[in-house]
Backbone as CSV, one residue per row, in Angstrom:
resi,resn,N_x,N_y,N_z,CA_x,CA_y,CA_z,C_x,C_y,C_z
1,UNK,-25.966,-72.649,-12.532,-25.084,-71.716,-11.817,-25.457,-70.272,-12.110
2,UNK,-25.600,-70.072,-13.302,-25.906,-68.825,-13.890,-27.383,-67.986,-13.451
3,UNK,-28.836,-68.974,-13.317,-29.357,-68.910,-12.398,-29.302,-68.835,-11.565
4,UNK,-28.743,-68.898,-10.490,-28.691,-68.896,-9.049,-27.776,-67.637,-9.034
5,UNK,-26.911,-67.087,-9.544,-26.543,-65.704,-9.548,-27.817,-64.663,-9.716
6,UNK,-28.648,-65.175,-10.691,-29.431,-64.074,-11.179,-30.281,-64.146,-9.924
7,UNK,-30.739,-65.131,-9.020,-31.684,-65.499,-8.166,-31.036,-64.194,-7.121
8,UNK,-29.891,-64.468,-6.957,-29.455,-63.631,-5.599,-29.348,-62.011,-5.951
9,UNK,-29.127,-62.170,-7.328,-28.918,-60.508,-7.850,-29.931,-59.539,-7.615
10,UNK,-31.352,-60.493,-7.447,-32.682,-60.346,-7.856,-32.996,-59.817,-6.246
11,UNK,-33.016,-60.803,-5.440,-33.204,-60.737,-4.324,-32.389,-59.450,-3.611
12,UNK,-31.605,-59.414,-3.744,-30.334,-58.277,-3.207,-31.178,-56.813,-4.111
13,UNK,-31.361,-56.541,-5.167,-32.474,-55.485,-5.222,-33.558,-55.549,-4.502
14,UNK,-34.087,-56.669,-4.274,-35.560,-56.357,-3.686,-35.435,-55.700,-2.473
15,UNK,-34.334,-56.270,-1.752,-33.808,-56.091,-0.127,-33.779,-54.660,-0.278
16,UNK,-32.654,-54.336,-1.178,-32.227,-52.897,-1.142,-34.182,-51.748,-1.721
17,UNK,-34.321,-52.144,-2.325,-35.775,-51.484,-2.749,-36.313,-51.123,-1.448
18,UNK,-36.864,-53.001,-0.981,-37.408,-52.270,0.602,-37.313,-51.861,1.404
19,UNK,-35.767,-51.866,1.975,-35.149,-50.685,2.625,-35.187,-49.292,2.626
20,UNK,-35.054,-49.015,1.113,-35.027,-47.721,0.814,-36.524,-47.119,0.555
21,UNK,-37.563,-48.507,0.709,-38.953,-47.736,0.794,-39.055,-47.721,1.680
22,UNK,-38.613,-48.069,3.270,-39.069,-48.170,4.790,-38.232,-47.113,5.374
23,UNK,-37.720,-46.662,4.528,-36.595,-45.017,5.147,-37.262,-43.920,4.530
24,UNK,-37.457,-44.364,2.740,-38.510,-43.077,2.576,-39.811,-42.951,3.498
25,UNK,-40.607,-43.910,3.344,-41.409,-43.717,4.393,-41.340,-42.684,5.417
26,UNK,-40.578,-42.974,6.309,-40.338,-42.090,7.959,-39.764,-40.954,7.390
27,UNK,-39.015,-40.309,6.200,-39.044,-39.212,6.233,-39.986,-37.916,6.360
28,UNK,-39.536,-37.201,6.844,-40.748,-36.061,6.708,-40.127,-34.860,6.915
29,UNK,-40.927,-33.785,6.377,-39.944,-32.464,6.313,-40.013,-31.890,7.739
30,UNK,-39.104,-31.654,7.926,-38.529,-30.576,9.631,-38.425,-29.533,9.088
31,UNK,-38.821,-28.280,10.059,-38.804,-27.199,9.867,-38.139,-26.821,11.022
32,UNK,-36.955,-25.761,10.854,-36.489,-24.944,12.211,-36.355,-23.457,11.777
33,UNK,-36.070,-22.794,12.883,-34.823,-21.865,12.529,-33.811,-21.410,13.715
34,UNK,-32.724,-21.080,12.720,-31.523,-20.656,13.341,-32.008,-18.844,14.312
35,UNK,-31.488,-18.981,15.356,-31.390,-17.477,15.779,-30.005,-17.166,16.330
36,UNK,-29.684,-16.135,16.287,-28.527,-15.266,16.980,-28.565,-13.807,17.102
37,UNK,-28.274,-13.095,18.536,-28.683,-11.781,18.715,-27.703,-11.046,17.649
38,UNK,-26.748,-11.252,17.096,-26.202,-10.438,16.636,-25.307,-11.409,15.223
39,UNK,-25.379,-12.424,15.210,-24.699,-12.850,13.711,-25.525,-12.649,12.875
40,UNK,-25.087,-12.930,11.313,-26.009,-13.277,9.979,-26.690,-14.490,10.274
41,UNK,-27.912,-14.645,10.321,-28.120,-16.150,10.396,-29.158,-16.108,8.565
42,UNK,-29.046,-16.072,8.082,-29.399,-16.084,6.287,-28.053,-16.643,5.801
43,UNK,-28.379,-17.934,4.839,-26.984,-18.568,3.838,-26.316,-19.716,4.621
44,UNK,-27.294,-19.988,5.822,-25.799,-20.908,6.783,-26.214,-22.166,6.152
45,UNK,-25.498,-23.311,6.148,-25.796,-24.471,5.280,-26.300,-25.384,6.536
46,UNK,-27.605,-26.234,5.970,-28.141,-27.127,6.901,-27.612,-28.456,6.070
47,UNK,-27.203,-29.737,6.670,-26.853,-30.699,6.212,-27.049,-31.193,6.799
48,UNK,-28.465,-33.037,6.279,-28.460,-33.857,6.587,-27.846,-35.017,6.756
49,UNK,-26.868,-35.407,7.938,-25.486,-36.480,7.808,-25.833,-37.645,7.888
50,UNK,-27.133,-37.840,7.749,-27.925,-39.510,7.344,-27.977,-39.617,6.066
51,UNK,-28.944,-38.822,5.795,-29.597,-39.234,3.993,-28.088,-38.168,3.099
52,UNK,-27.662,-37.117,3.649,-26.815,-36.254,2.689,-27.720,-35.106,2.572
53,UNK,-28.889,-34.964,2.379,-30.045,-33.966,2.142,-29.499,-32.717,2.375
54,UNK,-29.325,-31.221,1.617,-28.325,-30.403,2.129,-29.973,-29.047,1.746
55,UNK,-29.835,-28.438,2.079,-30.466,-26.817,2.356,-29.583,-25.603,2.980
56,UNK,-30.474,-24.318,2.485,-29.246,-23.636,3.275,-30.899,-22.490,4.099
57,UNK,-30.166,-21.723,5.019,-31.614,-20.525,5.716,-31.888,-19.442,4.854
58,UNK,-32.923,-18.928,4.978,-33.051,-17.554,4.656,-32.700,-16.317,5.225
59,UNK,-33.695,-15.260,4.542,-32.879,-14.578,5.310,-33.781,-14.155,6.843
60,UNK,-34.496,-14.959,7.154,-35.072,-14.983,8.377,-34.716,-15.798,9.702
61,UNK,-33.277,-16.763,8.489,-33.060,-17.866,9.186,-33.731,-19.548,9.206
62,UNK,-35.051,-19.185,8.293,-35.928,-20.232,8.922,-35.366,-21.664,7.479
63,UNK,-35.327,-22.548,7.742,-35.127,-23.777,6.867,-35.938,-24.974,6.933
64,UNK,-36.170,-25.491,5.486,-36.661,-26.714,6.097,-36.552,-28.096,5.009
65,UNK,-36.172,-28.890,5.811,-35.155,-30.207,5.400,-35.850,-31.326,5.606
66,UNK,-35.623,-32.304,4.889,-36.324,-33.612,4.761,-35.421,-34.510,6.134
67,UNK,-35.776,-35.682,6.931,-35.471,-36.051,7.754,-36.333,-37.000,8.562
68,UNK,-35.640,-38.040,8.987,-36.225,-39.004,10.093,-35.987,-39.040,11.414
69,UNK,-36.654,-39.344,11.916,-35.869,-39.327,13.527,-34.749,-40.418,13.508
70,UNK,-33.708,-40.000,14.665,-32.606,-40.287,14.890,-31.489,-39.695,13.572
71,UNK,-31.803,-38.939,13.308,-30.844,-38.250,11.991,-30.541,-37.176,12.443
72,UNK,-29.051,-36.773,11.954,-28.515,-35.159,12.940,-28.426,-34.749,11.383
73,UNK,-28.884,-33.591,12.312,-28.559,-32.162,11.098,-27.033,-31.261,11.469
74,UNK,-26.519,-30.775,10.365,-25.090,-30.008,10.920,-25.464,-28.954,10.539
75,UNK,-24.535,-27.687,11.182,-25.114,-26.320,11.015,-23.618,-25.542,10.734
76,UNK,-23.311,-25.097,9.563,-22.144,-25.131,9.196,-22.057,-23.644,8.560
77,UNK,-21.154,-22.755,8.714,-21.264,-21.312,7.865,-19.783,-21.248,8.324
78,UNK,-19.365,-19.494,7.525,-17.940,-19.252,8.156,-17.241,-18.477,9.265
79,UNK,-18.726,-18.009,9.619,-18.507,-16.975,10.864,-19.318,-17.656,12.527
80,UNK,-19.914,-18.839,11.730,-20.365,-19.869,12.932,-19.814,-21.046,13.572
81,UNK,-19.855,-21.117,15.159,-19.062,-22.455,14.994,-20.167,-23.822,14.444
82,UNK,-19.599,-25.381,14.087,-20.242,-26.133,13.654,-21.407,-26.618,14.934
83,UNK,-22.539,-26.946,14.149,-23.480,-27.345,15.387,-24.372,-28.381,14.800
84,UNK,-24.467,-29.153,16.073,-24.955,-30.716,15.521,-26.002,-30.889,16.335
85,UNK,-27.688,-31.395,15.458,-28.579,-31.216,16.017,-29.119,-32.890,16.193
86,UNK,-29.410,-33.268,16.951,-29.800,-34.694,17.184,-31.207,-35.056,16.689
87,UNK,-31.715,-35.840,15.968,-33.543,-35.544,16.129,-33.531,-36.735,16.328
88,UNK,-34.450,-36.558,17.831,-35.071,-37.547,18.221,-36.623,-37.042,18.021
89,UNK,-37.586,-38.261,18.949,-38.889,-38.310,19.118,-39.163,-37.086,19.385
90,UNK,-38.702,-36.629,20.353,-39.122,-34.994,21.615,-39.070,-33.913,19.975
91,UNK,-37.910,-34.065,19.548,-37.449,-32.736,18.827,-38.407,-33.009,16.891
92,UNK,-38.733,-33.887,16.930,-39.452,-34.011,15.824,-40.969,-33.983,15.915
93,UNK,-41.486,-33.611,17.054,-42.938,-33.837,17.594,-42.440,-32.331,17.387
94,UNK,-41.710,-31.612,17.466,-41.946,-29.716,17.994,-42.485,-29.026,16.333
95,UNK,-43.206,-28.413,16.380,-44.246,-28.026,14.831,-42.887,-27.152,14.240
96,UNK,-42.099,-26.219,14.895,-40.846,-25.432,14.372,-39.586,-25.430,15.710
97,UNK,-38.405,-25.607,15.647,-37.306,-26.026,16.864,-36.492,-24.649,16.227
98,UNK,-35.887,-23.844,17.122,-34.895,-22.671,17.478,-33.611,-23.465,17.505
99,UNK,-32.549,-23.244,17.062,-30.857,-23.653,16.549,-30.301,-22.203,16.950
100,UNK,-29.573,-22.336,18.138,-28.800,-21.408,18.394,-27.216,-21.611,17.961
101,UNK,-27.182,-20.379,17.102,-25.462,-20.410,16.848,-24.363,-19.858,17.245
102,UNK,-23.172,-20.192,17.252,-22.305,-19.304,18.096,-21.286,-18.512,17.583
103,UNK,-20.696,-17.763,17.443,-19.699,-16.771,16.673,-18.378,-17.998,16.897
104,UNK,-17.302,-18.208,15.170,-16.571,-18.757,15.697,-15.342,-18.163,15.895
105,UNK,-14.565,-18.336,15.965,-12.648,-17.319,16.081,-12.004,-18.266,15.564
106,UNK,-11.555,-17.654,14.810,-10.595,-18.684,14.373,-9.213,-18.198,15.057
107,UNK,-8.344,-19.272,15.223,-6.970,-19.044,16.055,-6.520,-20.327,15.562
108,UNK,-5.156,-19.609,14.808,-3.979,-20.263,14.193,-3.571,-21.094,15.531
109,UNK,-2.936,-22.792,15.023,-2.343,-22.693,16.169,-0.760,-22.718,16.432
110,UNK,-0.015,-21.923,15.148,1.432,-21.999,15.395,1.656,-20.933,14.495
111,UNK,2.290,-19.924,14.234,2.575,-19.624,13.051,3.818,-19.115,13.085
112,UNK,4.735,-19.289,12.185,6.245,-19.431,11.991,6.665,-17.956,11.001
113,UNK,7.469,-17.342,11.435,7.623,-15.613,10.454,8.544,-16.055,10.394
114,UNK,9.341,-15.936,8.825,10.724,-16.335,8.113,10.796,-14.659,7.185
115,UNK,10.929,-13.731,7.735,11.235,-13.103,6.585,12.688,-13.249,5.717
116,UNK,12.699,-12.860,4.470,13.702,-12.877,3.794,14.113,-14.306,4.325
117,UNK,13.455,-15.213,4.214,14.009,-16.703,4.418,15.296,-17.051,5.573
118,UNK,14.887,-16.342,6.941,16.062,-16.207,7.464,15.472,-17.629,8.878
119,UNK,16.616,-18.217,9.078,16.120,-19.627,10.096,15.987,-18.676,11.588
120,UNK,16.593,-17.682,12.370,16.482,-17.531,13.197,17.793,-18.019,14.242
121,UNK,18.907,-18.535,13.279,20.417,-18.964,13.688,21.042,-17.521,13.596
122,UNK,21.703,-16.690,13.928,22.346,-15.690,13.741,23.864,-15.719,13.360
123,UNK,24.060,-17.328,13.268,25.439,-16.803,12.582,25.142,-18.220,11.050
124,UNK,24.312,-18.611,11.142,23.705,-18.930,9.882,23.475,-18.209,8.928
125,UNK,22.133,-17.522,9.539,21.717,-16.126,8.301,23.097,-15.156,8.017
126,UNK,23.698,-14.991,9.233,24.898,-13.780,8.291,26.034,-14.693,7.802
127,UNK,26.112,-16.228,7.204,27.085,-16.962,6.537,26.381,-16.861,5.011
128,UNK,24.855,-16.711,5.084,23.667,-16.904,4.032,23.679,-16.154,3.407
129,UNK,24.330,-14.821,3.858,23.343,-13.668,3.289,24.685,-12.624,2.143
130,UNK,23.683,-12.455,1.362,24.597,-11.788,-0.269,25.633,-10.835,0.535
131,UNK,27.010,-10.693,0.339,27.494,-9.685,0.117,27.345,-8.559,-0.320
132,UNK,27.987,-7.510,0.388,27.112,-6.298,-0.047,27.843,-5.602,-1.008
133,UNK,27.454,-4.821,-2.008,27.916,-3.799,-2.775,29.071,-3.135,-2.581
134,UNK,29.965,-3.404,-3.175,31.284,-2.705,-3.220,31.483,-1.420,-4.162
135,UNK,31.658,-0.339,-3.877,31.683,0.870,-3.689,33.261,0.984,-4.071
136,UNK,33.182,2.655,-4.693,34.861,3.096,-4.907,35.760,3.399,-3.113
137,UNK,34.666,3.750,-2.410,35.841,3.771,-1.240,36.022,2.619,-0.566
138,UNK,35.521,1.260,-0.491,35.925,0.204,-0.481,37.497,-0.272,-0.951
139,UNK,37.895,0.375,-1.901,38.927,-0.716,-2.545,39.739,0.735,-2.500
140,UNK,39.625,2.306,-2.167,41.172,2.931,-2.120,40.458,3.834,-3.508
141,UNK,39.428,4.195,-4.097,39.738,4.720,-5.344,39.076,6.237,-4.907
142,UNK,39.047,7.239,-5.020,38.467,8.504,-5.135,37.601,8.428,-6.213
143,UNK,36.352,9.052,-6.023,35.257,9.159,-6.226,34.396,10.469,-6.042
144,UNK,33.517,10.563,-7.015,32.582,12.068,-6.854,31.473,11.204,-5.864
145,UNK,31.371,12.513,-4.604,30.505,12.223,-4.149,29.093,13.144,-3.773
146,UNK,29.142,14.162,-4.333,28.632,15.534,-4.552,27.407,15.259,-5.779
147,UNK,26.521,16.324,-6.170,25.565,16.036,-7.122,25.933,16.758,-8.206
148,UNK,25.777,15.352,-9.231,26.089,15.247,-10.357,25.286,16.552,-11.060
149,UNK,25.896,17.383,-12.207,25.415,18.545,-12.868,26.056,18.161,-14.425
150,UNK,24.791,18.962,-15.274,25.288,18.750,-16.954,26.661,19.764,-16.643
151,UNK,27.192,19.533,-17.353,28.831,20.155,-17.628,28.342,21.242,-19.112
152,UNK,28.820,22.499,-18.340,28.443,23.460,-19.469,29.774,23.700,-19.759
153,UNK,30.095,23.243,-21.842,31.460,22.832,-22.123,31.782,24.326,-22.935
154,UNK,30.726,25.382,-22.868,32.141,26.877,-23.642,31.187,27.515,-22.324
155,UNK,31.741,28.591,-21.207,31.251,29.388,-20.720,30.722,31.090,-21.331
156,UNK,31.449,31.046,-22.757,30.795,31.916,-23.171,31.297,31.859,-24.842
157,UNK,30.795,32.700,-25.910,30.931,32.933,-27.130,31.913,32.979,-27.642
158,UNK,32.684,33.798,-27.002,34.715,33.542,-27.106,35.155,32.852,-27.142
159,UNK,34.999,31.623,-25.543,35.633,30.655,-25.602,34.834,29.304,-27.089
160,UNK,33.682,29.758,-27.773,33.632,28.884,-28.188,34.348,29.242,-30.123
161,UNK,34.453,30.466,-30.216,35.231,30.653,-31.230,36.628,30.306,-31.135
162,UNK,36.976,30.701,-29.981,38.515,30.192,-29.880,38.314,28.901,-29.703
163,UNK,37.998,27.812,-29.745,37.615,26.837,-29.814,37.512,25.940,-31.265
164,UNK,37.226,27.121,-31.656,36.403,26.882,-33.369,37.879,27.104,-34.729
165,UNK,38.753,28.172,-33.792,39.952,28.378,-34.339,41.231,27.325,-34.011
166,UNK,40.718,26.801,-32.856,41.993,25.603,-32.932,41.533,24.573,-33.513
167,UNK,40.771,24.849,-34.120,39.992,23.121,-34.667,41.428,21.605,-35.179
168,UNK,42.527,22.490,-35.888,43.535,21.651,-36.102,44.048,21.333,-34.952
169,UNK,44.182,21.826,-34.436,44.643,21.097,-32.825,43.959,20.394,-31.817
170,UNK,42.429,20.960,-31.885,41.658,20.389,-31.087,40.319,19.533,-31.655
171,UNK,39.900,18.554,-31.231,38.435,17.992,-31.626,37.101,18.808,-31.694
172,UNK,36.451,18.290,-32.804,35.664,19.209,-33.041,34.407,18.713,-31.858
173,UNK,33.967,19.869,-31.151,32.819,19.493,-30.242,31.666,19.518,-30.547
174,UNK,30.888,18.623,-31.560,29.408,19.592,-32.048,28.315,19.649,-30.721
175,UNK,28.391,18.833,-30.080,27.322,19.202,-29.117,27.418,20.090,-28.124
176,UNK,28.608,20.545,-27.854,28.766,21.853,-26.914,28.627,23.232,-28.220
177,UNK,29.045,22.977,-29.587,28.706,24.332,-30.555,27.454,24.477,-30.272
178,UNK,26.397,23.378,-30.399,25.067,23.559,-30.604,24.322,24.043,-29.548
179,UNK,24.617,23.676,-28.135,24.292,23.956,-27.125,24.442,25.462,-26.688
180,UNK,25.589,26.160,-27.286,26.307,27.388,-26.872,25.330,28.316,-27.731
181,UNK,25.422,27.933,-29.390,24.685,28.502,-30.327,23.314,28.569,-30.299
182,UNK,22.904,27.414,-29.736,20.951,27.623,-29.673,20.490,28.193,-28.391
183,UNK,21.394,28.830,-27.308,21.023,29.260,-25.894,21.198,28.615,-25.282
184,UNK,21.114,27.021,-25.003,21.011,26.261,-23.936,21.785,26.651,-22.949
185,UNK,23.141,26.498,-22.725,23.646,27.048,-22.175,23.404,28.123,-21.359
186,UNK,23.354,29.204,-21.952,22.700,30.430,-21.181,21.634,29.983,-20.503
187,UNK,20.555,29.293,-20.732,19.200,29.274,-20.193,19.339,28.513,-19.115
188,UNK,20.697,27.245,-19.278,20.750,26.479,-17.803,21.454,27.163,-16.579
189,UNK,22.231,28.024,-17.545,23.024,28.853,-16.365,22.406,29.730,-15.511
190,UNK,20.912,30.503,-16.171,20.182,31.433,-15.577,18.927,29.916,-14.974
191,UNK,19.043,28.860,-15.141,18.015,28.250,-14.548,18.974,27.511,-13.270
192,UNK,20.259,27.467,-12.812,20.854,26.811,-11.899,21.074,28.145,-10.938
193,UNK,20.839,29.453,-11.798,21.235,30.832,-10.620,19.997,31.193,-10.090
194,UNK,18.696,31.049,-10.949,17.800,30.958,-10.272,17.022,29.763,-8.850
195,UNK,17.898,28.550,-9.166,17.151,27.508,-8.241,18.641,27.822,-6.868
196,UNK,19.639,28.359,-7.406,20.311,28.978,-6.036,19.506,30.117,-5.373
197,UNK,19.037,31.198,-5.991,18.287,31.798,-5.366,17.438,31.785,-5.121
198,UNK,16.581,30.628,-5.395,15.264,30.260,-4.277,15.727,29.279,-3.082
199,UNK,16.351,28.995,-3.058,17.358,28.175,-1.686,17.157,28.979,-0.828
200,UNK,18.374,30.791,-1.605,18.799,31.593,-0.382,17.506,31.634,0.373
201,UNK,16.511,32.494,-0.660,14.852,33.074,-0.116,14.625,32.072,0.977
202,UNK,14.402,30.779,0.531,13.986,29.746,1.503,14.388,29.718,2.954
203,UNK,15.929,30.117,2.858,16.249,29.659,4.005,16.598,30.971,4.680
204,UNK,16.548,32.464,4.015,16.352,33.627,4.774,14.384,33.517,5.664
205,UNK,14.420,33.000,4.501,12.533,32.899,5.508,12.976,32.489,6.638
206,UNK,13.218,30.588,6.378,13.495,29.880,7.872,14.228,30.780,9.093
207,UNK,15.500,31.690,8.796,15.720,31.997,9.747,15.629,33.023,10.305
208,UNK,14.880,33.815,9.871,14.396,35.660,10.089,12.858,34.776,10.775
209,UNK,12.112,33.932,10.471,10.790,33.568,10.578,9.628,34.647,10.331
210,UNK,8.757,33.552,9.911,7.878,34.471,9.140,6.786,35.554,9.687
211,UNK,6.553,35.226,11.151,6.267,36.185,12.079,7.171,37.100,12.632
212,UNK,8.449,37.069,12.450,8.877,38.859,12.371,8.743,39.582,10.702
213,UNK,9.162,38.664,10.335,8.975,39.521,8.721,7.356,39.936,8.538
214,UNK,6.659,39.254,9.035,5.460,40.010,8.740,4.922,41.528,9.775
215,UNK,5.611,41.122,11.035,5.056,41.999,11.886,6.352,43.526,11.325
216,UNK,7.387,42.676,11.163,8.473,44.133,11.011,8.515,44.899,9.622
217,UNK,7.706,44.108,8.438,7.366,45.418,7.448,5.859,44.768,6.857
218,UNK,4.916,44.625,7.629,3.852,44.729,7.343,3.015,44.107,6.465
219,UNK,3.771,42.620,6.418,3.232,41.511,5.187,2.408,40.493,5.740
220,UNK,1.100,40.044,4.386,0.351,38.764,5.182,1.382,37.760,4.714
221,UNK,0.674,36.670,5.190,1.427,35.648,4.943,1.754,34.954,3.507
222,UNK,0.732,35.564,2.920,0.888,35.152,1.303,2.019,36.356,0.453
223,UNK,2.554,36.976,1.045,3.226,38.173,0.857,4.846,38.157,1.133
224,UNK,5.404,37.036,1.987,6.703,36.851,2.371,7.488,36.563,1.675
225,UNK,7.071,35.930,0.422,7.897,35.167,-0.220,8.266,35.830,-1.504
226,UNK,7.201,36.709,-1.713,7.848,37.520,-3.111,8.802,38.771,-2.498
227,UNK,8.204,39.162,-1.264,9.020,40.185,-0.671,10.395,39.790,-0.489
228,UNK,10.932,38.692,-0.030,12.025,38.535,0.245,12.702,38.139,-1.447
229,UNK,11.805,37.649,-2.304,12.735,37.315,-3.143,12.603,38.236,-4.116
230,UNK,12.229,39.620,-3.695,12.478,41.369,-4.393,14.145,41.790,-4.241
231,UNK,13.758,41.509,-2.768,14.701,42.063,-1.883,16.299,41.554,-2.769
232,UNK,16.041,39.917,-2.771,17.216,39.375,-3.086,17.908,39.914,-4.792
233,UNK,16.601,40.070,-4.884,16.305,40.483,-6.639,17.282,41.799,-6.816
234,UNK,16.832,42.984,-6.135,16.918,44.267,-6.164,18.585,44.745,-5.228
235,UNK,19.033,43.742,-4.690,20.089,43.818,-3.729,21.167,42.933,-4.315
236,UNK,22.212,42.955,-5.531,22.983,41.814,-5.732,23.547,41.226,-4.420
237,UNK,24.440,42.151,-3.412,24.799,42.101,-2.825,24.281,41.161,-1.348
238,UNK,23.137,41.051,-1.062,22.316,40.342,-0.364,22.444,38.786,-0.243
239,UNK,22.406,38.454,-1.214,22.483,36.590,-1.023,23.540,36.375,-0.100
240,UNK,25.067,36.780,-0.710,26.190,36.769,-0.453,26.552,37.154,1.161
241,UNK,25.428,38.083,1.564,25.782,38.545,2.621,25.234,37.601,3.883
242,UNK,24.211,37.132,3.388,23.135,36.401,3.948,24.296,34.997,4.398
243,UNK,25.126,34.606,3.007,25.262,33.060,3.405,26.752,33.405,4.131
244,UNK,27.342,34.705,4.177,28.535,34.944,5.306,28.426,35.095,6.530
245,UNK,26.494,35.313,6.866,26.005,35.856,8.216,26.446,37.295,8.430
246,UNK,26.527,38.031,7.466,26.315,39.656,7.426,24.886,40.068,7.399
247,UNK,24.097,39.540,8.744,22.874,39.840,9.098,22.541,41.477,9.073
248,UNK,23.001,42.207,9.894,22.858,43.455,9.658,22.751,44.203,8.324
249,UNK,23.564,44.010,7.754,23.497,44.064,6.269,22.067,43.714,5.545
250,UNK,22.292,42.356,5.856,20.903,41.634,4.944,19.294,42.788,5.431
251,UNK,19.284,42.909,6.709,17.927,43.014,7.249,18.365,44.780,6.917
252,UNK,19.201,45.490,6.751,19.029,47.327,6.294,18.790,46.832,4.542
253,UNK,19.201,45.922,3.641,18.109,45.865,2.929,17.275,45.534,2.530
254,UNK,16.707,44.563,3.381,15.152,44.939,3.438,14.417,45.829,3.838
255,UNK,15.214,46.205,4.649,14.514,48.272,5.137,14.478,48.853,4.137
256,UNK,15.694,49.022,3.139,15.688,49.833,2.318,14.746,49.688,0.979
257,UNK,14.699,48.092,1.114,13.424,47.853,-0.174,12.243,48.035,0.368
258,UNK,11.800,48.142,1.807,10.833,47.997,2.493,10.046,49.646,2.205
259,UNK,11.234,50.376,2.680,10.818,52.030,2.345,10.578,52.311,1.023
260,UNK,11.676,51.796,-0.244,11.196,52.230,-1.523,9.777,51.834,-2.059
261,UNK,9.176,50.793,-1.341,7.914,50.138,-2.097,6.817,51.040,-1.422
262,UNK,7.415,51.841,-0.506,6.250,52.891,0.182,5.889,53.859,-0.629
263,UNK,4.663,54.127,-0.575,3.888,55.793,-1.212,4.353,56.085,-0.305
């Protein structure tokens, strides 16, 4: 019994041996190349779908692959469509064969947009969707709605001695002493009167515009902005007048700063 396994085991290689010597045989190397007026044809993959045999082109395009007749070659890249070459008798007699390729497109064929995970039900998504932020005027409460500023807690030296003298009556404040005592104070107060008065400047520019102010006292354009904020400088009275619309006012002094800066 055990013999007669080995007999057939034996035989079943030989079969397979001579098979696979009567296929090597008829192979032989093919040579082509790929052309296209305008793709890459260098890197595209040639694959033999008989034997498996895989190659890829140069950069001339040209390849060349082991093969028998009746064996297709595939022509496979990512900007090509797939192309399947047949070899017969005719096409294996040719000394080099031309493979034309074609540009491919790709086109989705469905595609579904869910943003924020929403189905496209409209009274679904608004049963789905978070509640929104509740706020002090929501529920009845008053609220600051204006921009928030540091709180300057002595307006001046007095109030912070008298301050310093009720100490039995009142809490001691060290961070408004320190603030009052090291300048801060002062320095934010002259830095919040200064960013008011580059507002005014700003918006006396916008509405005088900067082509009369230049033509009516004789400024380039790099020149408007310190001029007007002289003016505001040298005129307490000016800002004030400006934001009541006491135009007349505003524009005699700039005449009047206009003339003093004259030789």
């Amino acid at each position: 019994m055990k013999s007669l396994q080995r007999r057939n085991r034996c035989f079943f290689f030989l079969l397979l041996f001579v098979g696979f010597s009567a296929y090597t045989q008829n192979i032989q190397d093919f040579s082509g190349k790929v052309v296209s007026d305008s793709l890459d044809i260098s890197g595209i993959h040639v694959v033999n779908k008989n034997s498996g045999a895989t190659t890829i082109t140069n950069q001339k395009g040209k390849f060349s692959i082991g093969a028998k007749p009746t064996d297709t070659l595939l022509f496979s890249a990512v900007h090509i469509k797939l192309q399947a070459l047949v070899l017969d008798s005719l096409v294996m007699a040719q000394p080099q064969i031309n493979v034309y390729i074609e540009h491919a497109v790709n086109e989705l064929e469905e595609v579904v947009v869910k943003p924020h995970n929403l189905t496209g039900d409209l009274a679904d998504d608004i049963s789905a969707a978070p509640p929104p932020p509740i706020n002090f005027k929501d529920v009845g409460i008053p609220g600051f709605e204006g921009e928030r500023r540091e709180k300057i807690r002595y307006n001046s030296t007095r109030s912070l001695i008298l301050s310093t003298l009720l100490l039995p009556v009142m809490p001691l404040d060290v961070e408004g002493m320190y603030k009052q005592i090291s300048g801060y104070n002062r320095r934010l107060k002259e830095s919040r009167k200064l960013s008011k008065q580059l507002q005014t400047v700003n918006s006396m520019i916008d509405f005088y515009g900067t082509q009369f102010l230049q033509d009516q006292y004789s400024l380039s354009a790099d020149e408007i902005y310190a001029f007007v904020l002289a003016c505001v400088e040298n005129t307490p009275s000016m800002e004030s007048d400006f934001l009541r619309g006491n135009h007349p006012l505003v524009l005699a002094a700039m005449n009047d700063y206009s003339n003093s800066r004259t030789p």
